[in-house]
Structures are given as C-alpha cells and as structure tokens.
N, CA, C and O atoms as a CHARMM CRD file, in Angstrom:
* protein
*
  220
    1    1 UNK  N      0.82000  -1.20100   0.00000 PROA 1      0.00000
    2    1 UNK  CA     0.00000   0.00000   0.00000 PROA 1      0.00000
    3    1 UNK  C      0.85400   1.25100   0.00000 PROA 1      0.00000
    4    1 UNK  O      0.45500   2.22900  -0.63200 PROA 1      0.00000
    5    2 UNK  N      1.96800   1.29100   0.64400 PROA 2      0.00000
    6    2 UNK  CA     3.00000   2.19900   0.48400 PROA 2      0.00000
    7    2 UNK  C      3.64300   3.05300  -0.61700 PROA 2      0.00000
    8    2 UNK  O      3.93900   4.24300  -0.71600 PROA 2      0.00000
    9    3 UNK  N      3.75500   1.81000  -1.52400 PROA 3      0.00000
   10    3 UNK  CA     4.25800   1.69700  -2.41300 PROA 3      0.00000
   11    3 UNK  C      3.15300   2.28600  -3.39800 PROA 3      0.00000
   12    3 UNK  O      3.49800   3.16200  -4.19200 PROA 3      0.00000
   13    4 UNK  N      2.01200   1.89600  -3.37600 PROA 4      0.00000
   14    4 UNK  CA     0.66100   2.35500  -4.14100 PROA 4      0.00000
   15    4 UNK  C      0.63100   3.48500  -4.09400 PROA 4      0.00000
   16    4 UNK  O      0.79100   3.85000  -5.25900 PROA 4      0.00000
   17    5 UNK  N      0.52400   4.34300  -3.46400 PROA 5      0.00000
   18    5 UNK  CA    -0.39500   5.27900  -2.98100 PROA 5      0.00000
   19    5 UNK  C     -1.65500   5.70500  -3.79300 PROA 5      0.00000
   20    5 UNK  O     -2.72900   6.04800  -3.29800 PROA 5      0.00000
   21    6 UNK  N     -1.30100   5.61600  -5.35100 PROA 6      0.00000
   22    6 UNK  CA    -2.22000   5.87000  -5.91500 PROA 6      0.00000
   23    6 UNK  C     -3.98300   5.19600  -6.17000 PROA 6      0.00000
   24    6 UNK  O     -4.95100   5.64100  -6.78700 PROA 6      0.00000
   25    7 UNK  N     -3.75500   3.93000  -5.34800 PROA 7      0.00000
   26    7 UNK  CA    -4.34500   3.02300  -5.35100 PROA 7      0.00000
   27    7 UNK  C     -5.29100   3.62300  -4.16900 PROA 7      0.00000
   28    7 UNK  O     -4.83800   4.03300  -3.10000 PROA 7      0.00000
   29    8 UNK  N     -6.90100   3.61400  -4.57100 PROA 8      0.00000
   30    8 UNK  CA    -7.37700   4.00100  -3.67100 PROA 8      0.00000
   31    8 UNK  C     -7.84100   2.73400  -2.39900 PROA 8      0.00000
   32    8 UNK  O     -8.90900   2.19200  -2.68300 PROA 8      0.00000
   33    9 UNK  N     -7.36500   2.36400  -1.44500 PROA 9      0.00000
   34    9 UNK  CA    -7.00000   1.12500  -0.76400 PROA 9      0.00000
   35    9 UNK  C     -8.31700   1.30500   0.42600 PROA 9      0.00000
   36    9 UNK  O     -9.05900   0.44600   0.90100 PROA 9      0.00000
   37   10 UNK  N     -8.25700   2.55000   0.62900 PROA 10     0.00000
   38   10 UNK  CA    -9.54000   2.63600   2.14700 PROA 10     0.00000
   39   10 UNK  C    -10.86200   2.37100   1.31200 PROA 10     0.00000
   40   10 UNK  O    -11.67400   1.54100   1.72100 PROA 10     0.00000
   41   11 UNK  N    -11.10400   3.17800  -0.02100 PROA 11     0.00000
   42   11 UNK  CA   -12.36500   3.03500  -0.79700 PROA 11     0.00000
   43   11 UNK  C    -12.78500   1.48200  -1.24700 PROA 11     0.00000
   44   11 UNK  O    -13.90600   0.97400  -1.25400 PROA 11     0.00000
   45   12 UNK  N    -11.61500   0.95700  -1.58600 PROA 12     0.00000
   46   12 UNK  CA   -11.94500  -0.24900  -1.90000 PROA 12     0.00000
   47   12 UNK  C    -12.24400  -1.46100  -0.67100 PROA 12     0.00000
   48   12 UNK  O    -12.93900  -2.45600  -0.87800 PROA 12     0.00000
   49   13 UNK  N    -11.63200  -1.17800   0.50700 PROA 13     0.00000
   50   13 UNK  CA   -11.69000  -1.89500   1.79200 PROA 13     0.00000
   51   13 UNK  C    -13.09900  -1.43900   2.13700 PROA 13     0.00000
   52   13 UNK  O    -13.72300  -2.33200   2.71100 PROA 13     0.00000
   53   14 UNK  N    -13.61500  -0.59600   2.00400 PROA 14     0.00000
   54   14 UNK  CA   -14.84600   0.13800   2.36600 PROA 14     0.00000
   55   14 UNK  C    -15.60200  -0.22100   1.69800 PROA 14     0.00000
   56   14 UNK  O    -16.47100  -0.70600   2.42200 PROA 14     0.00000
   57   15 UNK  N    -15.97400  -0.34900   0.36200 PROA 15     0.00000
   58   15 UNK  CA   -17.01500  -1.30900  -0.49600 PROA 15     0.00000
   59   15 UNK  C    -16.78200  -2.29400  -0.12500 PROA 15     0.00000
   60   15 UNK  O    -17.90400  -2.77000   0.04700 PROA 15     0.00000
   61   16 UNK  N    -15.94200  -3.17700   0.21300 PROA 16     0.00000
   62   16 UNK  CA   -16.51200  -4.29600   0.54000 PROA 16     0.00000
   63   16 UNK  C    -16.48500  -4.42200   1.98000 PROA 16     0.00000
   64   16 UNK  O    -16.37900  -5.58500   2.36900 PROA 16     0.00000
   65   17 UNK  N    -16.53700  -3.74800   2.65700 PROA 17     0.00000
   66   17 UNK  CA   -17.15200  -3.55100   4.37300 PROA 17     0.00000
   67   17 UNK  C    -18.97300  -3.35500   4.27300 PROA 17     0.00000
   68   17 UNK  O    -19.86400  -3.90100   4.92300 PROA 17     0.00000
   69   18 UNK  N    -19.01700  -2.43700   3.27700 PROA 18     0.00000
   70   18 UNK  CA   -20.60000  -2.17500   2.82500 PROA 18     0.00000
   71   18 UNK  C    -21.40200  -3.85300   2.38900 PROA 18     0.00000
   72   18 UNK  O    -22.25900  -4.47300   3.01900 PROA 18     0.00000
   73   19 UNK  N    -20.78400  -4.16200   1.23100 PROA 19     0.00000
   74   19 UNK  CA   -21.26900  -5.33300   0.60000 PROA 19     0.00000
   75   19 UNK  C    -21.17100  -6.55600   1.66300 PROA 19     0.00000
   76   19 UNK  O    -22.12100  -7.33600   1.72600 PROA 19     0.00000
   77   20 UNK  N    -20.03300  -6.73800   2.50400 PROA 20     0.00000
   78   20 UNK  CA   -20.23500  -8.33300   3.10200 PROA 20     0.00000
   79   20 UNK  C    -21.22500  -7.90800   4.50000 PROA 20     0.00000
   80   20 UNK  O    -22.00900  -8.76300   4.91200 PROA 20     0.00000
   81   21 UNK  N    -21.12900  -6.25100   5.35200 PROA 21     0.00000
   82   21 UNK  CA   -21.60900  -5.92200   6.39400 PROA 21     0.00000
   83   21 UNK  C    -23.63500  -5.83600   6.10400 PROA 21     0.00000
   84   21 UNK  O    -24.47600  -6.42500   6.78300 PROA 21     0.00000
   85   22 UNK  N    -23.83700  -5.10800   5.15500 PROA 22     0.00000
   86   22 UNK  CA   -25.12600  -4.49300   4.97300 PROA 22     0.00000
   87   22 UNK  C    -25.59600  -4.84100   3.14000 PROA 22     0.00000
   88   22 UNK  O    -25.81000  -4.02000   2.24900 PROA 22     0.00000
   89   23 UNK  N    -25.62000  -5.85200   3.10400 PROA 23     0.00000
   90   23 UNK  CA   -25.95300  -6.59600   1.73400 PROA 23     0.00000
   91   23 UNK  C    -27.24000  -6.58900   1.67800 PROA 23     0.00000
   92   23 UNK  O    -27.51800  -6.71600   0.48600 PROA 23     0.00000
   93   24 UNK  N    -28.06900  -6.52200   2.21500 PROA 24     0.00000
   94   24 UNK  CA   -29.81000  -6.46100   1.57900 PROA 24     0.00000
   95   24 UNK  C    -29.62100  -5.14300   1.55900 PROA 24     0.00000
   96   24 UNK  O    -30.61600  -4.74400   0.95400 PROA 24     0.00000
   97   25 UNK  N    -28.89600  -4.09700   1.87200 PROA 25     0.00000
   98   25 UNK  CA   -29.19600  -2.40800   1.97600 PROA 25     0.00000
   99   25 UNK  C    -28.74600  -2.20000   0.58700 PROA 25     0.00000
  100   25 UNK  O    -29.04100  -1.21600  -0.09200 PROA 25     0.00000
  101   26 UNK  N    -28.00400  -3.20200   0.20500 PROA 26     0.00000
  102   26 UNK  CA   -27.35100  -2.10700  -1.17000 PROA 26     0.00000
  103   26 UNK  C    -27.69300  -1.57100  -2.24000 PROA 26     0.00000
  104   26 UNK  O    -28.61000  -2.12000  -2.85100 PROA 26     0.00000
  105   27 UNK  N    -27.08900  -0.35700  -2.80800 PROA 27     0.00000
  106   27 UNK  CA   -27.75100   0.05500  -3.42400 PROA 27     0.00000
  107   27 UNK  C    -27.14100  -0.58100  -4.88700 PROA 27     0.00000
  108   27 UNK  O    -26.00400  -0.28700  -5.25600 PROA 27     0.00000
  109   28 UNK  N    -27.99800  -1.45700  -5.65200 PROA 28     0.00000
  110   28 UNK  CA   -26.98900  -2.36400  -6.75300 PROA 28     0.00000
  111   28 UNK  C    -26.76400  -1.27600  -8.00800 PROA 28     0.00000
  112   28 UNK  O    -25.75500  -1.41300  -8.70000 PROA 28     0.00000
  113   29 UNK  N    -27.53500  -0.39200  -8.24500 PROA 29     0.00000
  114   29 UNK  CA   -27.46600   0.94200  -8.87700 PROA 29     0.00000
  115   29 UNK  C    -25.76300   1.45200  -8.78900 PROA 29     0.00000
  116   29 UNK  O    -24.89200   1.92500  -9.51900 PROA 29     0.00000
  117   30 UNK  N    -25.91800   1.10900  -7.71400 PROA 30     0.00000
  118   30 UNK  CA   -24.25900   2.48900  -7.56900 PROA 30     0.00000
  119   30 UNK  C    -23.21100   1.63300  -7.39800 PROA 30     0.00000
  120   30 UNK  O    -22.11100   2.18400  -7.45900 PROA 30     0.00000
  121   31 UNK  N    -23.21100   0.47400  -7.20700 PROA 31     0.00000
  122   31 UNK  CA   -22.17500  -0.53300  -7.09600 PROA 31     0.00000
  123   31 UNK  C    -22.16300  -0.53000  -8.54600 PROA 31     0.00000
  124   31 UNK  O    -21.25500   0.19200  -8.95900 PROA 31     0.00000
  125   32 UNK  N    -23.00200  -1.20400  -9.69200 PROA 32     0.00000
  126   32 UNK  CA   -22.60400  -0.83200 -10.87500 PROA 32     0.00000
  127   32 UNK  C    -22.17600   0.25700 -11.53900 PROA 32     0.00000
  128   32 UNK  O    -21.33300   0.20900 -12.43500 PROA 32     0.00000
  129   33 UNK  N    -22.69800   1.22800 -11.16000 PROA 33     0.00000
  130   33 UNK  CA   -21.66300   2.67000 -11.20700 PROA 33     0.00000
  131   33 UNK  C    -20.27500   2.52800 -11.18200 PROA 33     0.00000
  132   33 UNK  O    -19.46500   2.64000 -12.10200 PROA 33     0.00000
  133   34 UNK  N    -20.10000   2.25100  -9.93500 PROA 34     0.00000
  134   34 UNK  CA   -18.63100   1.97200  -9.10100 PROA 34     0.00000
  135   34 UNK  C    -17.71000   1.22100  -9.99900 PROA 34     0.00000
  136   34 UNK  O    -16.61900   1.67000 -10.35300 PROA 34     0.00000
  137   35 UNK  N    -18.22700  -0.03700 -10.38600 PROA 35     0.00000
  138   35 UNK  CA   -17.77600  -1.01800 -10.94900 PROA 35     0.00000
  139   35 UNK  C    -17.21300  -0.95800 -12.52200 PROA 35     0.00000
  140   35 UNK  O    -16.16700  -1.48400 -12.90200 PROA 35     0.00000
  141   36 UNK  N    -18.03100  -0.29200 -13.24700 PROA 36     0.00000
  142   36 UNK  CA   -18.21600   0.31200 -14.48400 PROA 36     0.00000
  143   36 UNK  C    -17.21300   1.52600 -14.55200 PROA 36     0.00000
  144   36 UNK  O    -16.25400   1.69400 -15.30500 PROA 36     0.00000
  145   37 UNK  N    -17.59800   2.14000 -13.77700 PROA 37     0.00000
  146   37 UNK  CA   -16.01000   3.73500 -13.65600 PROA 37     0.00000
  147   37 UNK  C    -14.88000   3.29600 -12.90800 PROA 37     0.00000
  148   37 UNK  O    -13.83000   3.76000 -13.35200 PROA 37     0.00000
  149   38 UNK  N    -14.76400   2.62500 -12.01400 PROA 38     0.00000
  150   38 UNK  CA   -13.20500   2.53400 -11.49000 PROA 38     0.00000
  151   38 UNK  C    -12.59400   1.20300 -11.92900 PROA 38     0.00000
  152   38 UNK  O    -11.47600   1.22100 -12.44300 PROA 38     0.00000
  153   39 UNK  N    -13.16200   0.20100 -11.78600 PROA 39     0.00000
  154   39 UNK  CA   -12.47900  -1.29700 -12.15700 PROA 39     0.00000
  155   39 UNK  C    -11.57200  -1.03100 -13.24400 PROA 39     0.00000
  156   39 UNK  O    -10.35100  -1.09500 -13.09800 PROA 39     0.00000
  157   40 UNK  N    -12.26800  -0.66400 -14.58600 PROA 40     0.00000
  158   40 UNK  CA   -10.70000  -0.33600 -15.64500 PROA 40     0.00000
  159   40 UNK  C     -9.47000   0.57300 -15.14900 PROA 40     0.00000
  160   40 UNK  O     -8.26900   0.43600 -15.37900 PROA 40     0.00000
  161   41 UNK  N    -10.03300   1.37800 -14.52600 PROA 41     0.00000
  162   41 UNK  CA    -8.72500   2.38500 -13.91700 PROA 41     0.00000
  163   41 UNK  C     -7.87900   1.43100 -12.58500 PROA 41     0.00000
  164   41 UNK  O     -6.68100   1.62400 -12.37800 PROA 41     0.00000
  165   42 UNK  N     -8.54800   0.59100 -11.90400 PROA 42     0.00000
  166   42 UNK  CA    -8.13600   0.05500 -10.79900 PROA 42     0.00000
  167   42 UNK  C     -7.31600  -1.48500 -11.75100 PROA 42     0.00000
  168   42 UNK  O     -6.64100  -2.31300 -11.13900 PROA 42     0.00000
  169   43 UNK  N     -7.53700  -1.55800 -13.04000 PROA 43     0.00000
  170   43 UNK  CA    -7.10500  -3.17100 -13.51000 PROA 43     0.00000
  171   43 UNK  C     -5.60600  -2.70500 -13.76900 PROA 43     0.00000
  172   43 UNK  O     -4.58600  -3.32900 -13.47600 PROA 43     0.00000
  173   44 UNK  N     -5.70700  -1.50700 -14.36400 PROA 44     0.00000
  174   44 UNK  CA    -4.99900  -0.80400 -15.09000 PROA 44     0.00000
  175   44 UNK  C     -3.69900  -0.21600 -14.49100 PROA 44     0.00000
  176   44 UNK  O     -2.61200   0.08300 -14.98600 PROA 44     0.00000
  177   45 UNK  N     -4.23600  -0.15700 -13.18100 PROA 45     0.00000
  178   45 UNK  CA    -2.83000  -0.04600 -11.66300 PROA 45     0.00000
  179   45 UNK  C     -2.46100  -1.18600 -11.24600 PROA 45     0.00000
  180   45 UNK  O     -1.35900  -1.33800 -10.71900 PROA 45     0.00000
  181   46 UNK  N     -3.22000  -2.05400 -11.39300 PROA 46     0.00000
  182   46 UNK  CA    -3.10600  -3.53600 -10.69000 PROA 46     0.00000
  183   46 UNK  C     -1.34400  -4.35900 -12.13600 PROA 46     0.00000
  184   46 UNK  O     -0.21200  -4.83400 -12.03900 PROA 46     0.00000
  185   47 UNK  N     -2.56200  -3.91200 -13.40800 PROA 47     0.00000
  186   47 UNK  CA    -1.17100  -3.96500 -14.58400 PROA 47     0.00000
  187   47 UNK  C      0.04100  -3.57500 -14.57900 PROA 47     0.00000
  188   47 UNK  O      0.92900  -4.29400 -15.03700 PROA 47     0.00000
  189   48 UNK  N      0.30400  -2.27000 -14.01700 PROA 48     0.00000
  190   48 UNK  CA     1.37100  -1.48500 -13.85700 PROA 48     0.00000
  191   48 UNK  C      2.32300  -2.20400 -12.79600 PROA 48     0.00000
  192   48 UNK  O      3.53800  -2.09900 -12.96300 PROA 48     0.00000
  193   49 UNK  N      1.92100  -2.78900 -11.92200 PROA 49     0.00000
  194   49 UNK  CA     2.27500  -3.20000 -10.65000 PROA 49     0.00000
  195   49 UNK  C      2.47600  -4.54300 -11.03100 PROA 49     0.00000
  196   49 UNK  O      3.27100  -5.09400 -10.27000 PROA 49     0.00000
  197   50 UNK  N      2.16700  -5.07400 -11.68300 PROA 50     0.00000
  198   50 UNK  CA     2.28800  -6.61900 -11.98500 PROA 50     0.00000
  199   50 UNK  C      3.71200  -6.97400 -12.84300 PROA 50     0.00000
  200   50 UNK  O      4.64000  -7.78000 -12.77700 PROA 50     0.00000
  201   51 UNK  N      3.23600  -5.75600 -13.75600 PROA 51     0.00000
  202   51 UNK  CA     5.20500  -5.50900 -14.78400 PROA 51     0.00000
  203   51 UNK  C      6.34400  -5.08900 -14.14500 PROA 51     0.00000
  204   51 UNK  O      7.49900  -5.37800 -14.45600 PROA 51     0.00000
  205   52 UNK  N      5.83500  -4.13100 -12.89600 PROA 52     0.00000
  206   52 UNK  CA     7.04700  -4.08000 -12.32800 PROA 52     0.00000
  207   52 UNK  C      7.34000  -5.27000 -11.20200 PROA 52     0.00000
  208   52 UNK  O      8.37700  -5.51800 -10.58800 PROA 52     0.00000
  209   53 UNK  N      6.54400  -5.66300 -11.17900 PROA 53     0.00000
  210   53 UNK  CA     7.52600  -6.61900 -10.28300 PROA 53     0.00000
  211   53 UNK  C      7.92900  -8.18600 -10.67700 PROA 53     0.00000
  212   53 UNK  O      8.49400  -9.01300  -9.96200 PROA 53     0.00000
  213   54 UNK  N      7.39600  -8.34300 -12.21600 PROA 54     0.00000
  214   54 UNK  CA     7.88200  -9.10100 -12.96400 PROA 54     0.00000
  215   54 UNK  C      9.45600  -8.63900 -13.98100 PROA 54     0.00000
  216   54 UNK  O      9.76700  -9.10900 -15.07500 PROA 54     0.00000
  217   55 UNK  N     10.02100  -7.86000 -13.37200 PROA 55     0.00000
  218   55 UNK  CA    11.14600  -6.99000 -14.19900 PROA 55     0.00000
  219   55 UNK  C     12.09400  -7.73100 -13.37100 PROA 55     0.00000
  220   55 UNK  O     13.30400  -7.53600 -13.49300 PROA 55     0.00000
C-alpha cells in the first residue's frame, strides 16, 4: 500500500465492508456505477504493478 499510494486502498476496503456488512441495503445501482467507472482504472494499476515486479 505504500508503495501504491495511488491506489485508492480505504475506498476499496470500504465497499466491501458495505457489501459483506449491509448486503440487503445495497444500493446495486451504484455498485454498478462503481464497478463500471473505477475497475478499468483500478485493472490498469493492478497492470502497472504486476510488470514491475515481474522486471
């Protein structure tokens, strides 16, 4: 995570505090939101991070 920083690490620990804590509350609307706008940007850091430490 240090090393990340760019990685948003509390937001993502936090959706899924929402989803496993309060799962009949959710709102499935905005999780697909969520999912749809950040996942490519979040695969896309996960990529970056994968080459470097395959170097």
């Amino acid at each position: 995570r240090i090393q990340h920083v760019n990685i948003p690490w509390k937001k993502i620990a936090g959706l899924r505090d929402i989803l496993i804590h309060v799962y009949f509350e959710v709102d499935l609307d905005l999780v697909w939101k969520i999912v749809k706008k950040n996942i490519p940007k979040l695969k896309g850091q996960i990529t970056e991070i994968e080459d470097k430490l395959e170097r």
